[in-house]
N, C-alpha and C positions, 0 to 999 in steps of 0.2 A: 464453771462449777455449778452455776444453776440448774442447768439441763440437764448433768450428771446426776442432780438430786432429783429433780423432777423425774427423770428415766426413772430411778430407782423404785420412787413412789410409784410408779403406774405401770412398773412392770411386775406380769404377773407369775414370775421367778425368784424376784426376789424375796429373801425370807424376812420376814416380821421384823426381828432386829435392824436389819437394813432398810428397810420401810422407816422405822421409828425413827433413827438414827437421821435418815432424811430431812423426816419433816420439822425435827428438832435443827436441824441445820438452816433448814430452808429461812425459819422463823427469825434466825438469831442474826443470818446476815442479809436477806433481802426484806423488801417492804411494798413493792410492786403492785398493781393489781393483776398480774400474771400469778404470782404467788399465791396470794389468797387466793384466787379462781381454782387454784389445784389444790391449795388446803382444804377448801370447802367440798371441792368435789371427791377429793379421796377420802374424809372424814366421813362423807354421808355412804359410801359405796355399801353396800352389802356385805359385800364378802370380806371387808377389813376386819381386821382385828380391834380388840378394844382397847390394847395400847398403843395403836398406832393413831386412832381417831383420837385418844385424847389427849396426846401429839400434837395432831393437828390443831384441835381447840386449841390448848395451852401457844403454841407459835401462834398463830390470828390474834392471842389475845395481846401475847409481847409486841407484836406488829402496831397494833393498833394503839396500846399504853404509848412506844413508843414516838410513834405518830402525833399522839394527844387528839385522836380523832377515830371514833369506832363508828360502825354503820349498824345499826341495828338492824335494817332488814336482814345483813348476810349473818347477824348475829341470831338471828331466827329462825332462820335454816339449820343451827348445829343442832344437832341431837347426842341423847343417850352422855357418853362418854367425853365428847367431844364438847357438849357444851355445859357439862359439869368442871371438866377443867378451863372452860374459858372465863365460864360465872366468877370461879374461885379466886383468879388473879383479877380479875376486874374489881368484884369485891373488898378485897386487901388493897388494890392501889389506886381505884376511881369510884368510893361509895356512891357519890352522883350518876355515876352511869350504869351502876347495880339498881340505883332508884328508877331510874328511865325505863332498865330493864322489866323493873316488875310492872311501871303501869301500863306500857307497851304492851306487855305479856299477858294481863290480865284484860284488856281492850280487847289483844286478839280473842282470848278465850270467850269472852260475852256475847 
């Protein structure tokens, strides 16, 4: 089932809804560092759409609530859409780790 989802994500046939639909899956049942490697990487891609990257965001962020354990550097790398929806569940379920985020964030920027 993974590889099926992962296919889906990185092929460049499939349409947006099946892209989304992917990475919404990918989220809910795996937790891997295969997974997040292709969420991160399809999130950031170019040519994706903006609901599919913030798909992706929102799965890395249920991965990693689930976990009870988030990596801020790959949480650094999301952009745009992707890390608007990741901010937002972290926010609502790990205020401590939205505080992390901002002095992290604001370290990089200085």
């Amino acid at each position: 089932m993974k590889k099926a989802l992962i296919d889906i994500l990185l092929d460049s046939y499939s349409t947006e809804t099946e892209k989304d639909d992917a990475a919404i899956d990918l989220g809910e049942h795996f937790e891997d560092e295969e997974t997040i490697a292709i969420l991160l990487k399809v999130s950031n891609q170019d040519d994706i759409g903006e609901m599919v990257a913030a798909s992706c965001g929102e799965s890395l962020a249920y991965i990693w609530l689930r976990k009870s354990e988030i990596n801020y550097d790959q949480l650094l790398l999301l952009k745009e859409a992707a890390l608007c929806e990741a901010l937002s569940l972290i926010k609502a379920h790990r205020n401590d780790w939205f505080a992390e985020y901002e002095r992290r964030f604001l370290l990089k920027r200085n």
